[in-house]
N, CA, C and O of each residue as an XYZ file, in Angstrom:
672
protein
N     107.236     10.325    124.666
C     107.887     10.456    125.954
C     108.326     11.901    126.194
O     108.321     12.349    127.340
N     108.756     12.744    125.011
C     109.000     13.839    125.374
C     107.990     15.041    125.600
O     108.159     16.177    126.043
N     106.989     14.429    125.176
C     106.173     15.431    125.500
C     105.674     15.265    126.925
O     105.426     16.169    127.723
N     105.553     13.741    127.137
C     105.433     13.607    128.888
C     106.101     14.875    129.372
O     105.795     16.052    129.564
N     106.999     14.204    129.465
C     107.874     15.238    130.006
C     107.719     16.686    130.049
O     107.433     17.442    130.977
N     107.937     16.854    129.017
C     107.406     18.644    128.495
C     106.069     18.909    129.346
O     106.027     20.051    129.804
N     105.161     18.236    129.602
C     104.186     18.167    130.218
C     104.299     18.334    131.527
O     103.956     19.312    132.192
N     104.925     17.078    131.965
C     105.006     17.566    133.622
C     106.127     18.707    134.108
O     106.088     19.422    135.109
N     106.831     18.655    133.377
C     107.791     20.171    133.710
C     106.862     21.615    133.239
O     107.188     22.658    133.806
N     105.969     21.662    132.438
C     104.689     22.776    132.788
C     104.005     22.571    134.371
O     104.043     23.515    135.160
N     103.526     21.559    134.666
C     102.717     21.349    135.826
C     103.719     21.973    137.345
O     103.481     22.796    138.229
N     104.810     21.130    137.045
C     105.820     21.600    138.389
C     106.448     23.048    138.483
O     106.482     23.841    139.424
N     106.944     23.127    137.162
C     107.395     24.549    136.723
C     106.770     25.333    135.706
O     107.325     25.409    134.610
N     105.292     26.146    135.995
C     105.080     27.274    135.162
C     105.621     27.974    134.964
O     106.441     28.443    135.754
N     105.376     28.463    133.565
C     106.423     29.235    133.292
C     105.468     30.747    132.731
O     106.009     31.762    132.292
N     104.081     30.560    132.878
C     102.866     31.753    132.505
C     101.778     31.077    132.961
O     101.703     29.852    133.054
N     100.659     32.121    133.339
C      99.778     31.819    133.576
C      98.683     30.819    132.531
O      97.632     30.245    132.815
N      99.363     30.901    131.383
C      98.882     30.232    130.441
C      99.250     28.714    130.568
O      98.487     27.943    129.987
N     100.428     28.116    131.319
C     100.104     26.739    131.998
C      98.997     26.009    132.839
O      99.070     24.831    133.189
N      97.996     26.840    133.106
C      97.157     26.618    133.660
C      96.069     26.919    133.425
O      95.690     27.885    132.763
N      95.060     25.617    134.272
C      93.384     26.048    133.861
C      92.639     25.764    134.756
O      93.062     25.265    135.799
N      91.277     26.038    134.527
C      90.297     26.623    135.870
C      88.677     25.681    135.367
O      88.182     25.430    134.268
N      88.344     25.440    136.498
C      87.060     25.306    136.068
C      85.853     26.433    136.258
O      86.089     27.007    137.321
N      85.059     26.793    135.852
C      84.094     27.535    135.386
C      83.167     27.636    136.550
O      83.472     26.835    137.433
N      82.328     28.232    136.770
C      81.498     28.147    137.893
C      80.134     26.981    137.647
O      79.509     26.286    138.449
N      80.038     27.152    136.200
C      79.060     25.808    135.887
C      79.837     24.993    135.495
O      79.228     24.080    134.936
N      81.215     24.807    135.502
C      81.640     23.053    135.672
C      82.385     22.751    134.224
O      82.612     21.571    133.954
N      82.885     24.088    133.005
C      83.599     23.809    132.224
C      85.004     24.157    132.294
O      85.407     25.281    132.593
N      85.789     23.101    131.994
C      87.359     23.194    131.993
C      88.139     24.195    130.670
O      88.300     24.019    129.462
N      88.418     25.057    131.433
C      88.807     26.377    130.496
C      90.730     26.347    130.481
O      91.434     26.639    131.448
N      90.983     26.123    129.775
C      92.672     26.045    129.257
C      92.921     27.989    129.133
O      92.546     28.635    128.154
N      93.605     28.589    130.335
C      94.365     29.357    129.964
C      95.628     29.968    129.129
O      96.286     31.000    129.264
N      95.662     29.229    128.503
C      96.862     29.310    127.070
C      95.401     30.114    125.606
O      95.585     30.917    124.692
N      94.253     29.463    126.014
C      93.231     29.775    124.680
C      93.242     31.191    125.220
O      92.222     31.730    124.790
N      93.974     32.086    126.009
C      93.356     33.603    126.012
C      94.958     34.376    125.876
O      95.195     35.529    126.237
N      95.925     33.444    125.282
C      97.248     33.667    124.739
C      96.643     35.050    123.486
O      95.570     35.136    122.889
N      97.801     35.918    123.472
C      97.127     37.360    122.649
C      96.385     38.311    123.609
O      97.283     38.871    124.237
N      95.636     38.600    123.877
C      94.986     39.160    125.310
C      95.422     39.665    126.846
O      95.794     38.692    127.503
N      95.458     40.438    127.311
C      95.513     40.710    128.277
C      94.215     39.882    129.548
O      93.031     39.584    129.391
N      94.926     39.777    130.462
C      93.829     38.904    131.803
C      93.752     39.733    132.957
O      94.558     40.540    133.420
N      92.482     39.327    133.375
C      92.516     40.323    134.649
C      91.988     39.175    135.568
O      91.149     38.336    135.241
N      92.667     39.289    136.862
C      92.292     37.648    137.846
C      91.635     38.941    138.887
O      91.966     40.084    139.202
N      90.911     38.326    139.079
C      90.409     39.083    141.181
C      89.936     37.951    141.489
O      89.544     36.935    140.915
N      90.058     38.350    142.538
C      89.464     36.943    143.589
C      88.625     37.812    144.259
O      89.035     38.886    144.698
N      87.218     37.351    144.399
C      86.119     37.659    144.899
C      85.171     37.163    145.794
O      85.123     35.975    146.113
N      84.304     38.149    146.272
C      83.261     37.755    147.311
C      81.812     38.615    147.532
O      81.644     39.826    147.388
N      80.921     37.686    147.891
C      79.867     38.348    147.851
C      79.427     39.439    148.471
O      78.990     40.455    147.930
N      79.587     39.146    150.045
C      79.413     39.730    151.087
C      80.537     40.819    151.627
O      80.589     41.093    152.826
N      81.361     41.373    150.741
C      82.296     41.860    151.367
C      82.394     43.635    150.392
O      82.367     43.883    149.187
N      82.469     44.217    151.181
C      82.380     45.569    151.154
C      83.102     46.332    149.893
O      82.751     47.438    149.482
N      84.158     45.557    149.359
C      84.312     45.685    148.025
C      83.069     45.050    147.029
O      83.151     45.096    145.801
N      82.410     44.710    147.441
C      81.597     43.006    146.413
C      81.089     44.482    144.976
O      81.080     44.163    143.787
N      80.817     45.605    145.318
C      80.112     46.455    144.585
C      81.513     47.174    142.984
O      81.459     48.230    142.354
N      82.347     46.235    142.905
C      83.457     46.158    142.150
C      83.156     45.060    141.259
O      84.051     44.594    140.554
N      81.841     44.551    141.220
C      81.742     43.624    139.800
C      81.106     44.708    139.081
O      81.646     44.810    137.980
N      80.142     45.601    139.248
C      79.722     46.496    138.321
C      81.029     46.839    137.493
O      81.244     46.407    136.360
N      81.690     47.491    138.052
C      82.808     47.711    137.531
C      84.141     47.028    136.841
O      85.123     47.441    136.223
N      83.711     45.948    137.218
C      84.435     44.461    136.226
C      83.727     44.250    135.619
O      84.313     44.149    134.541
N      82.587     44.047    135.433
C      81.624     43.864    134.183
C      81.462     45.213    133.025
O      80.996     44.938    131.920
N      81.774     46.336    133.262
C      82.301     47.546    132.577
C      82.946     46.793    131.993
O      82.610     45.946    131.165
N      84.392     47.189    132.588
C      85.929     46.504    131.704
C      85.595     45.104    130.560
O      86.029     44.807    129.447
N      84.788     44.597    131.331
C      84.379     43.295    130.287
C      84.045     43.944    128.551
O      84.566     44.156    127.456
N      83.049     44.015    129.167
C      81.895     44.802    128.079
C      82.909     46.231    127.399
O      82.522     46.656    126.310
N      83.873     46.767    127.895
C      84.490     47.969    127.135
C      85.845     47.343    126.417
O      86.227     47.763    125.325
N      86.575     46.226    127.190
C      88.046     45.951    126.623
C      87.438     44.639    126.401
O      88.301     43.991    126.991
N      86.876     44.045    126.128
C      86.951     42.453    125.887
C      87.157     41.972    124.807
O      87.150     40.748    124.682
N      87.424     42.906    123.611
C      88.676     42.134    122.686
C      89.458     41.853    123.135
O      89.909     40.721    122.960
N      90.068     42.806    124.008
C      91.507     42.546    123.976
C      91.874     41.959    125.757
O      92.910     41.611    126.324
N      90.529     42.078    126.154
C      91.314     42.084    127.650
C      90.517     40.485    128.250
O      89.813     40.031    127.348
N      90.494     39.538    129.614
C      89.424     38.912    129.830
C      89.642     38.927    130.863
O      90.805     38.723    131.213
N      88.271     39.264    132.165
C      88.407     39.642    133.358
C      87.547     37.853    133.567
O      86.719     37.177    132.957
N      88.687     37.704    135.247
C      88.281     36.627    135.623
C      87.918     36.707    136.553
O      88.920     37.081    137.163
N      86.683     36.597    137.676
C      86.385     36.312    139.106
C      86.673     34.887    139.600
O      86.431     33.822    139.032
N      87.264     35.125    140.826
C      87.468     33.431    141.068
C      87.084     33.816    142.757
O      87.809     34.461    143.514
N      85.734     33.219    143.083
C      85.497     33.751    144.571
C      86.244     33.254    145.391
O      86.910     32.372    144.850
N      86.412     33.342    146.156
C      86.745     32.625    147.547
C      86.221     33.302    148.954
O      85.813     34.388    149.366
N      86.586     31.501    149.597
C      85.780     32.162    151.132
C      87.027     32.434    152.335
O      86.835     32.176    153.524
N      88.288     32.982    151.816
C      89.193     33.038    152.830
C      89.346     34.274    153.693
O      90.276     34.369    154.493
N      88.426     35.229    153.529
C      88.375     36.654    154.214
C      87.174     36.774    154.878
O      86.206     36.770    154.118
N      86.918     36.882    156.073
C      85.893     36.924    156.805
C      84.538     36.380    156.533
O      83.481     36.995    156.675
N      84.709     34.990    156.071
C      83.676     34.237    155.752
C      82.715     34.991    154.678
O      81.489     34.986    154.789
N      83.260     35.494    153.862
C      82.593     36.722    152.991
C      81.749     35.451    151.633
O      80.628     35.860    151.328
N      81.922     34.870    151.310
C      82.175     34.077    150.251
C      81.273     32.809    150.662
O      81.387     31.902    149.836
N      80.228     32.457    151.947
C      80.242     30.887    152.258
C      79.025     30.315    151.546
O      78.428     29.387    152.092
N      78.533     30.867    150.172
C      77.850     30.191    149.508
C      78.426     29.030    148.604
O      79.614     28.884    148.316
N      77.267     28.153    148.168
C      77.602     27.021    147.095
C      78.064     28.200    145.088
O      77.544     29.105    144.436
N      79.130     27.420    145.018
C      78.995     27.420    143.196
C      77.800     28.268    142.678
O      78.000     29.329    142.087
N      76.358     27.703    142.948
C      75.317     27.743    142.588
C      74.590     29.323    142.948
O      74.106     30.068    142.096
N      74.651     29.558    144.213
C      74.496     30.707    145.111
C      74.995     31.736    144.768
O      74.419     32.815    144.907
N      76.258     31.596    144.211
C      77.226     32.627    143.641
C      77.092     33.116    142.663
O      77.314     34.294    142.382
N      76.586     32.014    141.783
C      76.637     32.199    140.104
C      74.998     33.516    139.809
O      74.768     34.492    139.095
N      74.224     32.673    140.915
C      72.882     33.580    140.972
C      73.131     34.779    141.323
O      72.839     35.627    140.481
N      73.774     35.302    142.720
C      74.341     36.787    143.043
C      74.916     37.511    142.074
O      74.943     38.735    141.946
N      75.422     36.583    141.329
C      76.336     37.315    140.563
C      75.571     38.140    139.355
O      75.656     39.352    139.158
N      74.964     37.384    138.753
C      73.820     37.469    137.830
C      72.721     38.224    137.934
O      72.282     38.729    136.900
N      71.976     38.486    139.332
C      71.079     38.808    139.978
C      71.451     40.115    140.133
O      70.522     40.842    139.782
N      72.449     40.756    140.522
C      72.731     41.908    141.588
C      73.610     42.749    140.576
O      73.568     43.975    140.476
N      74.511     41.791    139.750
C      75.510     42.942    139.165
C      75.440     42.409    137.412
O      76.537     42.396    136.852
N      74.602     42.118    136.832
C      74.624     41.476    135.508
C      75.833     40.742    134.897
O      76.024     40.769    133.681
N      76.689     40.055    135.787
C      77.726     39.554    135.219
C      77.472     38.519    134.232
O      76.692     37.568    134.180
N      78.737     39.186    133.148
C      78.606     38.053    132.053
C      80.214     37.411    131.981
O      80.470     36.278    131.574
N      81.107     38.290    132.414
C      82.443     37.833    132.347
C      82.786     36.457    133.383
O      82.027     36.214    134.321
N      83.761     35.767    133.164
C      83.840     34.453    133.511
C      84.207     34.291    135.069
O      84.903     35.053    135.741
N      83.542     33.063    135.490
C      83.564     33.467    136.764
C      83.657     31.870    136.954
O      82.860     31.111    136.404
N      84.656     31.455    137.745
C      85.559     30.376    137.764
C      84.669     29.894    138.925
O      83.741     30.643    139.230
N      84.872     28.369    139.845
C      84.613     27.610    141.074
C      85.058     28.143    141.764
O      86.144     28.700    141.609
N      84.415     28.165    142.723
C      84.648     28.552    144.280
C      86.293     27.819    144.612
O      86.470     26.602    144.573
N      87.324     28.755    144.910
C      88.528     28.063    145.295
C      89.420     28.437    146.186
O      89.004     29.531    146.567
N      90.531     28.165    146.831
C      90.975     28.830    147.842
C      91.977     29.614    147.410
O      92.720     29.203    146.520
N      92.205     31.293    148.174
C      93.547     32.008    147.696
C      94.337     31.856    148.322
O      95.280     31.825    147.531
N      94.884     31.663    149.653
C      95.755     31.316    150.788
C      95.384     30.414    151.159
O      94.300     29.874    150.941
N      96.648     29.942    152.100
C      96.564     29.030    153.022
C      97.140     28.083    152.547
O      98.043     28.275    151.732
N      96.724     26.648    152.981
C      97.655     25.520    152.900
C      96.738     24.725    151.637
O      97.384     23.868    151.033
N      95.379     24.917    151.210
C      94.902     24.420    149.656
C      94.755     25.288    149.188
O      93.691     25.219    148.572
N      95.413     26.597    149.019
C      95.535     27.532    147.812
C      95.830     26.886    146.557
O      96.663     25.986    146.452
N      95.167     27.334    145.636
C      94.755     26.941    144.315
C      96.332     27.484    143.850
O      97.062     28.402    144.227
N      96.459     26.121    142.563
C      97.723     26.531    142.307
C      98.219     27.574    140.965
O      99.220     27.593    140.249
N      96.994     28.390    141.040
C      96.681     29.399    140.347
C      97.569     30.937    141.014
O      98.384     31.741    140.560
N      97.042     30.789    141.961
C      96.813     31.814    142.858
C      98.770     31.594    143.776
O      99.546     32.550    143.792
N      99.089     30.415    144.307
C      99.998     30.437    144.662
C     101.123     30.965    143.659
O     102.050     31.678    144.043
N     100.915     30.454    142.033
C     101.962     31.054    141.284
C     101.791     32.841    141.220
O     102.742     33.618    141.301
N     100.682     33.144    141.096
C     100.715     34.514    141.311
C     101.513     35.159    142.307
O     102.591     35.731    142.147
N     101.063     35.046    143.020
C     101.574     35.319    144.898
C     102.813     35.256    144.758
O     103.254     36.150    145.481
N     103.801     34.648    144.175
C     105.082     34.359    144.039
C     105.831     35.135    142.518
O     106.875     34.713    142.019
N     105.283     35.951    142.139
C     105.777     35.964    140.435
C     106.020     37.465    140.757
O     105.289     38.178    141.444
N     107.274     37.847    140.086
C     107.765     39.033    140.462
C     107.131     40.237    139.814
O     106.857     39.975    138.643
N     106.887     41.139    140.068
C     106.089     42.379    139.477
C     106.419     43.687    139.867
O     106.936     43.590    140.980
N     106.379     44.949    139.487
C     106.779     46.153    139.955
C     105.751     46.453    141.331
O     106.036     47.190    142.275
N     104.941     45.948    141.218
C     104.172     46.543    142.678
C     104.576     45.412    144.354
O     105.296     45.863    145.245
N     104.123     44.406    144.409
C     104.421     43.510    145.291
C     104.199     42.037    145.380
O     103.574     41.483    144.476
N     104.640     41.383    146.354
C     104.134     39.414    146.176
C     103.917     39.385    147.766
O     104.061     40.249    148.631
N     103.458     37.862    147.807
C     103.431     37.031    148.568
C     102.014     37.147    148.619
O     101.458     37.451    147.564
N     101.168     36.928    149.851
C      99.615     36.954    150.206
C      99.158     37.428    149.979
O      99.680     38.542    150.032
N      97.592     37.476    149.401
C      96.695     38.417    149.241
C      95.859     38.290    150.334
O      95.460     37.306    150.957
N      95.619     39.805    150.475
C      95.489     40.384    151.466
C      94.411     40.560    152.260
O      94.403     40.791    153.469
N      92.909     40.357    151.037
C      91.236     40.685    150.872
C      91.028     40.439    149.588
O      91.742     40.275    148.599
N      89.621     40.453    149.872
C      88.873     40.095    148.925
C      88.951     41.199    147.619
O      89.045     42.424    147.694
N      88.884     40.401    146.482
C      88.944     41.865    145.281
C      90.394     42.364    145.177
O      90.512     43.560    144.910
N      91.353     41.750    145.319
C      92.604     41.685    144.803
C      92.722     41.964    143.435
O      91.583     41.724    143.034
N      93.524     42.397    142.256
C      93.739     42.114    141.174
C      95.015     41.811    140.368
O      96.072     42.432    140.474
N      94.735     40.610    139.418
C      96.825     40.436    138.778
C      96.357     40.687    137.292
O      95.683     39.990    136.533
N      96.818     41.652    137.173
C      96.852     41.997    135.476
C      98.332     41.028    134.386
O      99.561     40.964    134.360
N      97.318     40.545    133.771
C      98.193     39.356    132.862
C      98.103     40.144    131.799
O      97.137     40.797    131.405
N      99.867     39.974    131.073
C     100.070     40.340    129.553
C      99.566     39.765    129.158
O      98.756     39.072    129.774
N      99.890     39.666    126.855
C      99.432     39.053    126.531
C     100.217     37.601    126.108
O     100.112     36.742    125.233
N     100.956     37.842    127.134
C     102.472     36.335    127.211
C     102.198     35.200    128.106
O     102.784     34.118    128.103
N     100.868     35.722    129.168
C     100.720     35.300    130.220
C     101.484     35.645    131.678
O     101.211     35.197    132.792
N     102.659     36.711    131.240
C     103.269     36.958    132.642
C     102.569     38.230    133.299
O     102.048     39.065    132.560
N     102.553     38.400    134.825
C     102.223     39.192    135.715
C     102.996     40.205    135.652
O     104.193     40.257    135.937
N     102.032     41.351    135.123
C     102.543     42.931    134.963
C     102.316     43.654    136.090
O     103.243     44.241    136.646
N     101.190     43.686    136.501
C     100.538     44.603    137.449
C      99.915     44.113    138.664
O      98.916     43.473    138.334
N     100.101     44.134    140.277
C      98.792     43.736    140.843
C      98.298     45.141    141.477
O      98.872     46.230    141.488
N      97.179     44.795    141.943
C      96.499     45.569    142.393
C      95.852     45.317    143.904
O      95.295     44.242    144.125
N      95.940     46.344    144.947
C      95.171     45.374    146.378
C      93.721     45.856    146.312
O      93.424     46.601    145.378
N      92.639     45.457    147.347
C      91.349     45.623    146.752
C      90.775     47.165    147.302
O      89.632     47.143    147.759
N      91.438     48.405    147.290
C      90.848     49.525    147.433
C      91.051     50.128    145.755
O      90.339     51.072    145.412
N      91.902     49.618    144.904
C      92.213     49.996    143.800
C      90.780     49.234    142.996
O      90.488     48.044    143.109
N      89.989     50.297    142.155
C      88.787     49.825    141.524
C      89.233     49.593    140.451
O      90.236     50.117    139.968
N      88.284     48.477    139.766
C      88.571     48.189    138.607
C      88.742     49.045    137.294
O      89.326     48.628    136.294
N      88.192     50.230    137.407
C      88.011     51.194    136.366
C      89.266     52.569    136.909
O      89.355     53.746    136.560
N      89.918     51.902    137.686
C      91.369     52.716    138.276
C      91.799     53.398    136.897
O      91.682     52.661    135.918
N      92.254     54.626    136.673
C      93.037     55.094    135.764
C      94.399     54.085    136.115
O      94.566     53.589    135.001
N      95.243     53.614    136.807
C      96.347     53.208    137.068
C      95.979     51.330    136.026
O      96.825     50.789    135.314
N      94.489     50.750    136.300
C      94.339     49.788    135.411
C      93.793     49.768    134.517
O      93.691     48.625    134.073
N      93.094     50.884    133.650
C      92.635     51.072    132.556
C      93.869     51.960    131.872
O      93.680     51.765    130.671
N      94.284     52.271    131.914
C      95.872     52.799    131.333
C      96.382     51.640    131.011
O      96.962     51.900    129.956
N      96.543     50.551    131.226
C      97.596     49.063    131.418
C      96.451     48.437    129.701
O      96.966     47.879    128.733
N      95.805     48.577    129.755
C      94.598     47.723    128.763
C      95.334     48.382    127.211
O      94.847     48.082    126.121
């Protein structure tokens, strides 16, 4: 019973990003607590959108910090319809255009009223730079290795930013 409990007081009240988990773009359930030790990097992404040329550069960071670091794409289609492919569509662009190998979560929402409840705890978690909405596509929340939100980033800041490769 107490772990019930203990259980649903994670679900209602996170307390790190490590309360939570994501599904995969091919459909595996990934427990964010297994990247406890590590630093995380979240963006929310899109194909069609004028940042989109910032996975090269997340796939860098992969391939240079990925002991220690794990960059996550999680697309979405909430910025100028940038995003309106299937799972499937995505996973190919992704693969196709920018050699991504780093993990790249289901298509999910960042705002609005079914914002993923990923993304809403972010949006809300206090940090030296800012909260509430994200803003565009290619956002970034740099996770300790505690799971709490150190850093965000809005999407003119590149992934290979001295301001986020300093943080690694």
């Amino acid at each position: 019973m107490i772990t019930l409990l203990m259980l649903l007081n994670m679900l209602i009240n996170p307390s790190s990003v490590h309360d939570f988990s994501f599904t995969t773009i091919d459909g595996k359930e990934i427990q964010m607590a297994q990247f406890k030790g590590k630093k995380i990097l979240l963006v929310n992404t899109a194909s069609k959108c004028g940042y989109t040329p910032q996975y090269k550069e997340l796939e860098q960071l992969h391939k240079q910090y990925g002991k220690n670091l794990v960059v996550i794409g999680f697309p979405a289609n909430n910025f100028g319809n940038q995003e309106p492919g299937s799972n499937e569509d995505i996973a190919a662009f992704c693969e196709e255009n920018y050699g991504v190998t780093f993990l790249i979560a289901e298509k999910v929402e960042v705002k609005g009223e079914k914002i993923d409840p990923l993304f809403k705890y972010l949006t809300e978690q206090p940090n030296p730079d800012f909260t509430g909405d994200i803003n565009w596509n290619f956002e970034k929340f740099l996770i300790d290795e505690n799971g709490k939100l150190i850093h965000r980033y809005r999407s003119k800041i590149k992934p290979l930013d001295p301001v986020i490769v300093n943080q690694l």
